[in-house]
N, C-alpha and C positions, 0 to 999 in steps of 0.2 A: 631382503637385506643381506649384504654379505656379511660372511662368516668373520672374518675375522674384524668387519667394523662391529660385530657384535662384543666381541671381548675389547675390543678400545670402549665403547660406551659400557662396559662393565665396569670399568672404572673410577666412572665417572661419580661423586658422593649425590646423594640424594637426602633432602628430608624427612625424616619420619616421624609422622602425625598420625598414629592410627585413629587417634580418639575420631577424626574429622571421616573415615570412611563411609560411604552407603552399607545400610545392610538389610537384608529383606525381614518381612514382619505381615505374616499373610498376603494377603494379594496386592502388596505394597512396597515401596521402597523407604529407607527411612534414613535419615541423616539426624543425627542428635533425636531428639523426642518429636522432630516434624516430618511429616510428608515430602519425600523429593521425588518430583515429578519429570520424568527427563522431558527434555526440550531441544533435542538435540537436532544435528546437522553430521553429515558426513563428508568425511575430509581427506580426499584421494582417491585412487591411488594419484600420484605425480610420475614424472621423468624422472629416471633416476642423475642425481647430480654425479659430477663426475669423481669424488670419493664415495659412490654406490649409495648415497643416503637418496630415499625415497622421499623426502619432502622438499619442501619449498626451503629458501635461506632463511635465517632465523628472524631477518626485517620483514620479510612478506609472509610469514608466521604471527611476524607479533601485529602488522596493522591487521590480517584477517581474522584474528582475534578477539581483538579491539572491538573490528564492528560487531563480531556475535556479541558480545555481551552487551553492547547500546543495543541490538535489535531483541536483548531478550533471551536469548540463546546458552543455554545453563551447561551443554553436553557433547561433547566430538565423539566422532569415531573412524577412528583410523583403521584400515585396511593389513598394517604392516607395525611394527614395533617401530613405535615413534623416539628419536632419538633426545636427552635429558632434557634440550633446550625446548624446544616443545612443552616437553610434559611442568616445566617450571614457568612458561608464560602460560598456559594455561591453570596453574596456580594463581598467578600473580590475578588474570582475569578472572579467575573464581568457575572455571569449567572443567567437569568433570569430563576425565577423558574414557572410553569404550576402546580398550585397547586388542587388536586383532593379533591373533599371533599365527602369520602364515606358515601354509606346508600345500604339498601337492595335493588337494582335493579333487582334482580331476583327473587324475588317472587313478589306475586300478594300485593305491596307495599300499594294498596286504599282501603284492604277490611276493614281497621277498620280506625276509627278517630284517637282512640290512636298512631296506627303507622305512620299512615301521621306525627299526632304532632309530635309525636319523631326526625321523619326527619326532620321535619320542626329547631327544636331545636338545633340538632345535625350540620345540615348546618351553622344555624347561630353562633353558637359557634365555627366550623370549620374558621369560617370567620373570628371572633374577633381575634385569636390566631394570625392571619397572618397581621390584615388590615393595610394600610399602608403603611408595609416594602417595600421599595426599590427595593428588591432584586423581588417582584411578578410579573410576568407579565400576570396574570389571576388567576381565580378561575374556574374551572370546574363543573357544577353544576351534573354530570353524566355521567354517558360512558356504553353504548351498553346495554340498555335495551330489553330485547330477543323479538321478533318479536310476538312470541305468549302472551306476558302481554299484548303488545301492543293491541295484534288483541281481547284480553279477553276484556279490558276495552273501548276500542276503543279510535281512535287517537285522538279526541280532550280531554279527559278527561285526558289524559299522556302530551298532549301541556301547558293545564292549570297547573297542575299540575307542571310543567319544568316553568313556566311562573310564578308561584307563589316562587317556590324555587330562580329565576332569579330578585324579588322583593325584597326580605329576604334579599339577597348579596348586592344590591344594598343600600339597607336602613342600612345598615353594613357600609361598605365601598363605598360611590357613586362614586368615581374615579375608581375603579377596575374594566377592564374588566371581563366579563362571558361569559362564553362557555358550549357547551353540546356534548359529543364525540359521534357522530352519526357513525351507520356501514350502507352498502349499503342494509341490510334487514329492515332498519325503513328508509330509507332515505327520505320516504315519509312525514312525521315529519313536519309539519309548525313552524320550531321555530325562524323565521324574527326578532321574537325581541331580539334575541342575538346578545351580540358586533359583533361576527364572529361566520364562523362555521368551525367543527372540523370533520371529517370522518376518520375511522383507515380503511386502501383498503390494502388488501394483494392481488396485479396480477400481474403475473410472466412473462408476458411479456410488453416490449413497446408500442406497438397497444392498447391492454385493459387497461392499463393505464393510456393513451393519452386520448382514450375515455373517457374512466370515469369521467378522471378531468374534459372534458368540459361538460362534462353533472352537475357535481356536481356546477361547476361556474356559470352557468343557475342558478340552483338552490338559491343559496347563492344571484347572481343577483348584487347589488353595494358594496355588503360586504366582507371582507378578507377573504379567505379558506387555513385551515392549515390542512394538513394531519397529524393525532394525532399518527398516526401509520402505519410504512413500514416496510419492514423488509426480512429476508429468513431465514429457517434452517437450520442452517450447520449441523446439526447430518445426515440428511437426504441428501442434497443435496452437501453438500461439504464446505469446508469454500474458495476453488477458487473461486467454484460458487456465493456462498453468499456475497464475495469481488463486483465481476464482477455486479451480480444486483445491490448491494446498490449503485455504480456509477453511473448506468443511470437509475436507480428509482429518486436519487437526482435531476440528472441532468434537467430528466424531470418535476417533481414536479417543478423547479422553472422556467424552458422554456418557461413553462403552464400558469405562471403567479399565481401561487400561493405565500401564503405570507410567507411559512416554511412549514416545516415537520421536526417528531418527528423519530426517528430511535426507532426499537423497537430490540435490547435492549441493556443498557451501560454492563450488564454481563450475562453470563448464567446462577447465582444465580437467582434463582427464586421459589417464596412458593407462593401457594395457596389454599384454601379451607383444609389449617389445615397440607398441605403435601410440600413436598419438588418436586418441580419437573426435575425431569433430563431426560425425553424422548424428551425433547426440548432445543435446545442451541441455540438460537437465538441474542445472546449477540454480542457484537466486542469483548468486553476481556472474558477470559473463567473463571469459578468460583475462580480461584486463582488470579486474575487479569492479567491473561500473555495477551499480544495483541493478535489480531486473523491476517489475513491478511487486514479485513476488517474494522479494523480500521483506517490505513493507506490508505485504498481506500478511505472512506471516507473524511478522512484530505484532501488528494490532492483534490477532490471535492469540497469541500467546501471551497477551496480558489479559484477557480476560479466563486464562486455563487455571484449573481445570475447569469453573464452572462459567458458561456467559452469564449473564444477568438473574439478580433477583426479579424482576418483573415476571408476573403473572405465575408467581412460585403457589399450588396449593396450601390453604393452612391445612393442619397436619397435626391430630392429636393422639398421642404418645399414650397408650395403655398398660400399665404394669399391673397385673394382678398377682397377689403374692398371700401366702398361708404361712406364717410363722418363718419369713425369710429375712430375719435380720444378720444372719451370719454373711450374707451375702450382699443384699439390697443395696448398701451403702456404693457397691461398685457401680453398680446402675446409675444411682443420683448422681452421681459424680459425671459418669460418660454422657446422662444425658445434658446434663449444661455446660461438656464441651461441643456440643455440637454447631456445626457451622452450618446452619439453616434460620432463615430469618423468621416464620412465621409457624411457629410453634408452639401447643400445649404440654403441660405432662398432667395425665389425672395417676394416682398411687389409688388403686381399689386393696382396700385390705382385707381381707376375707375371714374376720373372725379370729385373726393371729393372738396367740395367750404371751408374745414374746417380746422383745421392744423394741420392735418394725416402728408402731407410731411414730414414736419418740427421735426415732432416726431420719424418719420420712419430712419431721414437723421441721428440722433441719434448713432445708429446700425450698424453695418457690414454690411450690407444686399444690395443685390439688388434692388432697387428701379425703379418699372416701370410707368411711369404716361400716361394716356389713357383720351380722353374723355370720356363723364358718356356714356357707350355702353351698360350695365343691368352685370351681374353675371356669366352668362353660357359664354360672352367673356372677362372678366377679369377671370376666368378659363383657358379658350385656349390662351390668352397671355401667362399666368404662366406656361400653358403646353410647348409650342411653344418655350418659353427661357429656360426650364426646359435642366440640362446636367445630372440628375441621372437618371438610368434605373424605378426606382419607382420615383411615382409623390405622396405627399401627401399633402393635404388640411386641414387645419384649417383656421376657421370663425377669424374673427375680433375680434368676445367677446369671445373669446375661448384660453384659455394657456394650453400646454400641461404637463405630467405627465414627470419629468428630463428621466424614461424609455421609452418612448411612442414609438420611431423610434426603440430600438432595440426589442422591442415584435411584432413590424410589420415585420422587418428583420426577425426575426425570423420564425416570420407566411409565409412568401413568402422564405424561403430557404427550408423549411420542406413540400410544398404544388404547385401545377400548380394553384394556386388560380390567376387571372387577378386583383381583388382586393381587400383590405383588411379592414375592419374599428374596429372600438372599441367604449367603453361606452363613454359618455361623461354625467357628473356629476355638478351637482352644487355645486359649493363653497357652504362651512358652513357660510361664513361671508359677502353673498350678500345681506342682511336682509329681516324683516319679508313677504313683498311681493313677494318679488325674490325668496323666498321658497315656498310659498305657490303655485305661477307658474309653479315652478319644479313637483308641486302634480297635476297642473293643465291637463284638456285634451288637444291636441293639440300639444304638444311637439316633439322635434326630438328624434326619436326613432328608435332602428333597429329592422330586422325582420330575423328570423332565421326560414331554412328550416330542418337543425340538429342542432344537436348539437354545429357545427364548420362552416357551409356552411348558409350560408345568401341569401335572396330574395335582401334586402334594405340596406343599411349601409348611417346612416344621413349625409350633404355636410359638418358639424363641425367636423368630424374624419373621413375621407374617404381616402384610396388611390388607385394608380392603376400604374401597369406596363403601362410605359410610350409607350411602343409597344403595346399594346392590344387599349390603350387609342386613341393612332394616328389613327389606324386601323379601328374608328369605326365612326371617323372625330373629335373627341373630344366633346364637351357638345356642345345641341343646343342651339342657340341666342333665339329660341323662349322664351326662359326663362332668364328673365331678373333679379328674386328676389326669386325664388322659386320653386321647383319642377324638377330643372335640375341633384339634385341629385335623385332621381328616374326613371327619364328619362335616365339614364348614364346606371344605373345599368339592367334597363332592357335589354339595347340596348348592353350592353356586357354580358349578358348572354342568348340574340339573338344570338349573333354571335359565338354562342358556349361556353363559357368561364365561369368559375364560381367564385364566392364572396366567400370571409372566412373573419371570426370575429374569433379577438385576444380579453376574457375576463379582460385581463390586459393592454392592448395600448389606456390609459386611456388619454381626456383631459379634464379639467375643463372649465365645458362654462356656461357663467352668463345669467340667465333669465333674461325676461323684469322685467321691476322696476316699472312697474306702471299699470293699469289698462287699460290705454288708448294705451299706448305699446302693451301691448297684446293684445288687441283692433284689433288695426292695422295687427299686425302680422297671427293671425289669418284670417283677409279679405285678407290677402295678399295669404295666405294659401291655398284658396276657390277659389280664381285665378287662382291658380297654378293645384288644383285638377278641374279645369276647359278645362285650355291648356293640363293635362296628359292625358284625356277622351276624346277630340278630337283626338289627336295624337293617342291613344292608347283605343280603345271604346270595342275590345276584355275582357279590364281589368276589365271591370266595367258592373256590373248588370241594371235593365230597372231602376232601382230609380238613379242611380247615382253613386252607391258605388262601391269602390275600393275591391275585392273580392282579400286578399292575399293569398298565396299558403302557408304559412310560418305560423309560431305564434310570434307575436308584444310583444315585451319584455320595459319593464319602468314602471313606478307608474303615478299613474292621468286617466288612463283609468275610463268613467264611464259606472258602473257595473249596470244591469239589476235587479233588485229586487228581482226577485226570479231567481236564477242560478240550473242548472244542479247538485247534488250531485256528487262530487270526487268518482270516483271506485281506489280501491286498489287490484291491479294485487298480492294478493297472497300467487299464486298457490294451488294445490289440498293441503287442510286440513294444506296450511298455509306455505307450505315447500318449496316455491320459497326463493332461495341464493337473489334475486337482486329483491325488493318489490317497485314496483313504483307506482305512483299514475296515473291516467288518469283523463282528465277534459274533460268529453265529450262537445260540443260544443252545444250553447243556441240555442234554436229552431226560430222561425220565430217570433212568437208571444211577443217573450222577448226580439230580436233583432230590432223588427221595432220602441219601444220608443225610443231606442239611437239614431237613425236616427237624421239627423238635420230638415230634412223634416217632421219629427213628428210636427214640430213648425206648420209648412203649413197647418194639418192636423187638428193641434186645433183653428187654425183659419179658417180653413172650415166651422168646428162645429158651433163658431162666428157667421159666419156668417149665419147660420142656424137657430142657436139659435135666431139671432136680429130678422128673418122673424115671429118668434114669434109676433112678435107686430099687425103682418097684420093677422098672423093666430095663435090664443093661443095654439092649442096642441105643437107648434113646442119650445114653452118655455120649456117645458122636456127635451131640449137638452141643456140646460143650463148646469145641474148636470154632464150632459157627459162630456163637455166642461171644466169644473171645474176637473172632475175626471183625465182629460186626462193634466192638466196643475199640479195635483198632483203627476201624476205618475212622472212629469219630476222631481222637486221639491224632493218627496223620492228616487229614482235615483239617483241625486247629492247628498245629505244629506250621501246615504251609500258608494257612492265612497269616500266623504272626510272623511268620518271613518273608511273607510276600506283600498283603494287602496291608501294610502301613504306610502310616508318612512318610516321607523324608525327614522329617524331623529325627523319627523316632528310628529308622533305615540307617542314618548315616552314623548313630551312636554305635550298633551294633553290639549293644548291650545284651547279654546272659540273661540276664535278672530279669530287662525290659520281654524277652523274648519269652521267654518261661512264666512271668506274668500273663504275659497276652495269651498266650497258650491256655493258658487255667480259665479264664474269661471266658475265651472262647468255648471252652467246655463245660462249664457251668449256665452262661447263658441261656443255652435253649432248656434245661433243665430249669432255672426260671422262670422262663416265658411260660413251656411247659405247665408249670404246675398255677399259675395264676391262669389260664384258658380252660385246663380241666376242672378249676373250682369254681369257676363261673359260665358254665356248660358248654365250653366249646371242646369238645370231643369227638373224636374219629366218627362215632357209633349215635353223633347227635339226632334227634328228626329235627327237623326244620321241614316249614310251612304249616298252615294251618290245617289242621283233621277236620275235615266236613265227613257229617254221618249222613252221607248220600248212599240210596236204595241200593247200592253194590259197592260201598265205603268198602268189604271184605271178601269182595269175590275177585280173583286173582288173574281174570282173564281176560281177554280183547272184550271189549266193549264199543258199543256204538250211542253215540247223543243225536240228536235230531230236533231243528226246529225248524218252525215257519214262519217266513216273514214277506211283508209284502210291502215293503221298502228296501228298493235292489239298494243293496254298496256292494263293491270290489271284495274280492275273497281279501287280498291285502287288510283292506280295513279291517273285515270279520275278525283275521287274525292278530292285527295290532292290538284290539278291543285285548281280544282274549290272552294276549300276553299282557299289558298291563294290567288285567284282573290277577292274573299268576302273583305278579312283581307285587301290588299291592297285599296278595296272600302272603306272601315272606317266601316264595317259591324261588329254586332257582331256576333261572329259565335260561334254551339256547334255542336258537333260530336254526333252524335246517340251513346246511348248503348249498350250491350247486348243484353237486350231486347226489345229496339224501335223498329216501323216496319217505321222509319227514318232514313237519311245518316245524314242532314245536316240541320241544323236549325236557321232563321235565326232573330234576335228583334233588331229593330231601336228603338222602344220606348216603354212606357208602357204599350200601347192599345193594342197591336199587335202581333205577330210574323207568320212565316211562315215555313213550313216543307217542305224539299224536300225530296225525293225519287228516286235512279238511278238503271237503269240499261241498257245491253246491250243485243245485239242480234248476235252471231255469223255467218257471211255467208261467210266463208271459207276464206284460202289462207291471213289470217291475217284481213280480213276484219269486220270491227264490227259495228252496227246500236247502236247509244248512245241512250239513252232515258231517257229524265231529267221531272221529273212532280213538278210541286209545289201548297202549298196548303195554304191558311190564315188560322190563327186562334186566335180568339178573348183571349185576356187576363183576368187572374181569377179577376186581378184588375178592371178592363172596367166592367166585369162581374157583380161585386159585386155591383158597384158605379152605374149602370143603373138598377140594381134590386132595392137597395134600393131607388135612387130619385126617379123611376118612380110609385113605390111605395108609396112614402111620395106625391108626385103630383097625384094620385090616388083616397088618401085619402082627400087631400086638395081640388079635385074636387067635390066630393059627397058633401063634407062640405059647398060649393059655395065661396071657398076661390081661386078666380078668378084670382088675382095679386100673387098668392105664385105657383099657378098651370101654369101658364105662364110663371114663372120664371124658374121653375125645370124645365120644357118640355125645356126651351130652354139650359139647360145644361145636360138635353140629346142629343139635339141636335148636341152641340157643341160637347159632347164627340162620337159619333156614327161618323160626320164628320172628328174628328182627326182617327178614330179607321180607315175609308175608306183611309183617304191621309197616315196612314202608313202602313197597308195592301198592299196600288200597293207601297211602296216604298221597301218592303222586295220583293213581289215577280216581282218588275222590277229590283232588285239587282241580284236576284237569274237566273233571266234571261239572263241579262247582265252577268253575272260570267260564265255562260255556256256556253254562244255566245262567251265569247273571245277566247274559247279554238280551235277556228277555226284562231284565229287570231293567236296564240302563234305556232301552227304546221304546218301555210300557207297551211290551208282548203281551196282551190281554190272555188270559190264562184259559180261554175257552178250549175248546177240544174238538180239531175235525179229520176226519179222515181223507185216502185219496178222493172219494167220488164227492167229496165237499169244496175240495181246496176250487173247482172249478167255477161254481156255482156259489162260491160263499163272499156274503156282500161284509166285509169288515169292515171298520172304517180304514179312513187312507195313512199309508204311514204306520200301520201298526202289524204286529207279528204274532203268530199263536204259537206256543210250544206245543209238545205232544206229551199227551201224557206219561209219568213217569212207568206206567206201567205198561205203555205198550214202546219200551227201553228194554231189548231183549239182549243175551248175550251170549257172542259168539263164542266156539270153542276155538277158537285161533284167528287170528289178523286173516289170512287169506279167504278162512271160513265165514264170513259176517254173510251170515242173510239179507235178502232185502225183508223188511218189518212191515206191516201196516201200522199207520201210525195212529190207527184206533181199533182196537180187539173188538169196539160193540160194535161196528161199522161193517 
């Protein structure tokens, strides 16, 4: 638009109605207290008229107008700052306009100051023209800047830059949404600090479609995603064609959980870059305005949006289990008889509450179950047990769901063999300033996603599950009384085959703790829970204690390592990959171990190192360490509460909020901490079971050996023999490619042990096993008895008597643990092998070589050898060949 028809239309008075604005409210848009779903069309660009205005005269505005809103059509979006008459007949029609505010996007827009400022000017003058009006329902600050500016200037100088234009808008008009129309070739783009985000996806089928969205809703994370542009060619394809997509393009777009999309285009008028274009008719109506087919397709779509039909909706029972939650519960009863699902139970399991949940509950329609206080994982299997819908879904006490929440799960489970479903769960805007700051905190419920759409974890506040997969697996275990039983579920149904899917739209709101001491608590309670999961489940977790996910953990509050890996940007050769993503390679060892909670452990090692100082002064230089190692934690939090927050809490730029989250962040793992070491999950734990096998405490390579005469696959031998491990509480790892190991086995930090199989063929299916195993000290044990023996070394020569007595004896100690879990891997590994005489009824008889040939056993059955003729070598390459009868 030219310049100076922008100050004539500066003048022009506009209405102002803020009350009537959209405004975002999690992965949604919102207008007064209801849902606004755009439904929009795209409108231009035009020829410019001959006083430079880019649209149409203000009669062939107002009749194309007219038809969007008979077809349905809630939302414009214009390309260019739409001049007052526009944006007031689209008042009058009741459509929200998407207002574009043009600048050179396609050149190299940053090489000069002057041209930045220009844009910078021109935005904000686009802005004024509009701010306001009623009729806006954003400001677009850009759309599809080419992949190569991008890759010229590089992505963060274009974020700032969209970030700076994004402040301009704001300081214009602060109630106005901003947006930026990203394509899937910059998708890579960090622009979090937008109200919402906008992506134009042209894919021509359902599949890549579906995809895409959930990849893009990752991306976006708790904020709205509007597809700014969809669409087909009818020159090319057909206008059947073009019908028949834009209906389940629609359809899908909002299935998906998106919050609209934009149709591209209201006509097949269309000019750009100076020309008229007609090799493209992408329009619903054709340049004379005649309808195309596809805009009656669309109508009919868009009356049944967001959702098509109740028909063949799952019923669907609602589980609240709750311990003493009446401060809260009442939000739940409430959210769930707004919801907008036809075929629905609620059962309330009350779990022994001393408080006056009943009385609250009795309120409500609802089923009402009362129990003694039994823990969590059995006020679950009540509510499963009374449950009469095929899906079972769970929400927490301090949790109300989204009025959609049960039909984007219906959804999710009619469109997938998913066993079970979950979704985000968000914090209310109006739980105040600690209850936000929580929400930023570490420790939170969070889900884990292994694609896109398929889940590791789904939190116990938004969980469900086909009420037949759920029976199948016994339901949740009692062991978990407060915690951890939603993890515990999820594993144990995708044990048994079955897998998770996450709906980015089957949203509930659930209130953080409100106080410091709450999260206090909840976190010890946390540490508990990751205490009972690592016994039960000791494959899942490394020799420190940590939970190793197969997935990547999605939420804000995570804290972040100091110095992170650099983002790569996938692209392609000389730049000409269509779909440009980013990759976050994963932090190495060195920037992973301060996050640890056990870091805390570590710098109180140092502590106490440091104090031995007194008895012997060089050991005061570990002071600095000591200090350094309580700094790294200290800058750690400081950049997660500046960085991994929301935008909610980002754009406040709050002191208070920031120095809050900071302290969270540093207390946390000192919580979590101290609830895992009082329910024995600790560095220095054994795990797996102690079998008191013939050489349970000889520390050397050994060999097993049986006899069977029923050939299987070395494969098999070894699968046997790993699921006996797994059943032991063992953790076990598979050889690689390159190992010259099968199986390998760590109870604890000091230790592990490698086994080695193999057989020997002597006919007629008959086959000699041969199992060896080997200790091997850990790089950790390692380290920690080089350097104490080391620092007692030095404090010997020095005549520092009491500090050298002290460290020998924590070598001591640690050489004694390294011995008790050495025979605990390889009397495991022993055990695991012996049982497989016991799982194929290896009859216990006893023969030697000059028998194995000549010996009639029955068929199918195996002989071990006796344990006594189990000799043991003095090294792995040393193993003797044995007979495997001494009387023989």
């Amino acid at each position: 638009m030219d310049r100076a028809l922008l100050v004539s239309e500066k003048k022009t008075a506009l209405p102002v109605l803020t009350e009537d604005r959209v405004y975002v409210k999690g992965k949604f848009l919102y207008k007064g207290k209801e849902k606004f779903f755009v439904k929009g069309v795209t409108y231009g660009t035009f020829k410019p008229q001959a006083n430079g205005m880019q649209f149409p005269e203000e009669s062939v505005v107002e009749k194309d107008f007219s038809m969007m809103a008979e077809q349905g059509i809630n939302c414009v979006r214009t390309y260019t700052v739409p001049p007052a008459y526009l944006l007031n007949l689209a008042l009058r029609y009741k459509l929200k306009v998407m207002v574009g505010l043009p600048w050179e996007q396609h050149i190299a827009f940053l090489s000069s100051k002057e041209r930045k400022g220009d844009i910078v000017k021109r935005v904000q003058e686009g802005v004024l023209l509009c701010k306001q009006h009623p009729a806006i329902l954003c400001f677009a600050i850009g759309n599809e800047i080419p992949a190569n500016i991008v890759r010229w200037y590089g992505k963060k100088k274009v974020e700032s830059f969209l970030k700076e234009l994004y402040r301009i808008v704001k300081s214009v008009d602060p109630a106005s949404l901003v947006t930026y129309v990203n394509f899937p070739t910059t998708e890579y783009l960090d622009l979090s600090f937008l109200d919402f985000d906008c992506f134009n996806v042209y894919l021509e089928t359902p599949e890549k479609l579906n995809a895409y969205i959930a990849k893009l809703h990752n991306l976006s994370g708790d904020r709205p995603l509007v597809l700014a542009e969809i669409g087909l060619d009818s020159l090319r394809k057909g206008e059947e064609q073009q019908a028949e997509t834009l209906t389940w393009q629609i359809q899908n777009v909002f299935a998906k959980g998106c919050a609209g999309m934009f149709v591209f285009a209201w006509t097949d008028e269309w000019w750009r870059g100076g020309f008229e274009i007609e090799d493209w008719d992408f329009g619903m109506v054709d340049r004379q305005r005649n309808p195309k087919p596809a805009l009656y397709a669309v109508s009919n779509t868009l009356k049944a949006i967001p959702f098509a039909t109740d028909a063949a909706l799952p019923f669907i029972s609602v589980v609240v289990c709750s311990y003493n939650g009446a401060a809260t519960i009442e939000d739940t009863m409430i959210g769930l008889g707004k919801l907008d699902y036809p075929n629905y139970e609620v059962i309330v399991v009350n779990d022994g509450s001393t408080d006056n949940l009943a009385n609250i509950v009795k309120k409500y329609p609802y089923q009402l179950i009362t129990t003694e206080n039994r823990g969590l994982s059995n006020a679950r299997n009540t509510g499963l047990h009374a449950a009469k819908g095929e899906i079972v879904a769970y929400i927490d006490d301090d949790a109300y769901p989204d009025e959609h929440w049960l039909r984007y799960l219906a959804a999710a489970y009619l469109t997938s063999d998913h066993a079970g479903m979950g979704g985000p769960n968000i914090a209310p805007d109006e739980d105040g300033p600690i209850a936000k700051c929580v929400a930023n905190a570490p420790g939170g419920p969070v889900h884990v996603l292994l694609s896109e759409e398929a889940a590791e974890h789904i939190p116990g506040c938004n969980m469900s599950f086909r009420r037949s997969a759920l029976l199948e697996i016994g339901g949740f275990d009692p062991l978990y009384r407060s915690a951890g039983d939603d993890v515990d579920v999820c594993w144990r149904i995708q044990k048994a085959g079955y897998t998770i899917g996450f709906h980015p739209s089957a949203v509930v709101w659930h209130h953080r703790r409100n106080s410091l001491k709450a999260y206090w608590k909840q976190q010890q309670g946390y540490g508990k829970a990751e205490a009972l999961l690592e016994a039960k489940w000791p494959e899942k977790y490394n020799e420190f204690g940590h939970l190793a996910w197969a997935g990547r953990i999605y939420g804000n509050g995570f804290t972040l390592p100091i110095k992170t890996k650099k983002d790569k940007i996938f692209h392609g050769t000389w730049g000409t990959a269509l779909f440009q993503s980013v990759y976050q390679p994963a932090d190495g060892l060195l920037n992973s171990i301060p996050l640890m909670p056990e870091w805390y452990l570590f710098s109180g090692f140092l502590a106490f190192l440091a104090s031995l100082g007194w008895l012997w002064s060089p050991l005061l230089w570990v002071w600095p360490v000591f200090l350094a190692s309580i700094l790294i934690m200290l800058v750690q939090a400081a950049i997660s509460a500046s960085k991994n927050v929301s935008q909610q809490i980002a754009k406040k730029q709050n002191v208070k909020y920031q120095l809050l989250i900071t302290l969270l962040h540093v207390i946390q793992p000192i919580a979590r901490l101290y609830g895992r070491l009082k329910h024995g999950l600790t560095p220095w734990r054994l795990r797996g079971d102690f079998y008191t096998s013939p050489y349970a405490f000889v520390l050397k390579a050994k060999q097993f050996t049986l006899w069977s005469e029923k050939w299987r696959s070395a494969e098999e031998w070894l699968e046997e023999t790993e699921q006996n491990l797994i059943k032991m509480k063992a953790r076990v790892q598979r050889g690689g490619n390159f190992d010259k190991w099968d199986i390998r086995v760590r109870n604890s930090i000091f230790s592990s042990s490698k086994g080695l199989f193999t057989f020997e063929e002597h006919g007629a299916g008959k086959q000699l096993l041969r199992f060896k195993a080997w200790p091997i000290p850990s790089k950790t044990l390692a380290l920690a008895l080089l350097l104490i023996t080391a620092t007692a070394a030095l404090a010997a020569l020095d005549n520092a008597i009491q500090v050298t007595v002290i460290l020998f004896m924590l070598d001591i100690l640690l050489i004694a643990a390294y011995c008790k879990d050495s025979a605990s891997t390889i009397s495991d590994m022993y055990e695991a092998f012996n049982r497989l005489s016991n799982t194929y009824k290896i009859d216990p008889k006893v023969i030697g070589i000059a028998q194995m040939e000549g010996s009639e056993q029955p068929e199918n059955e195996a002989v071990p050898v006796s344990k006594d003729a189990l000799e043991i070598a003095p090294h792995e390459k040393d193993l003797e060949e044995v007979p495997l009868n001494k009387s023989a």
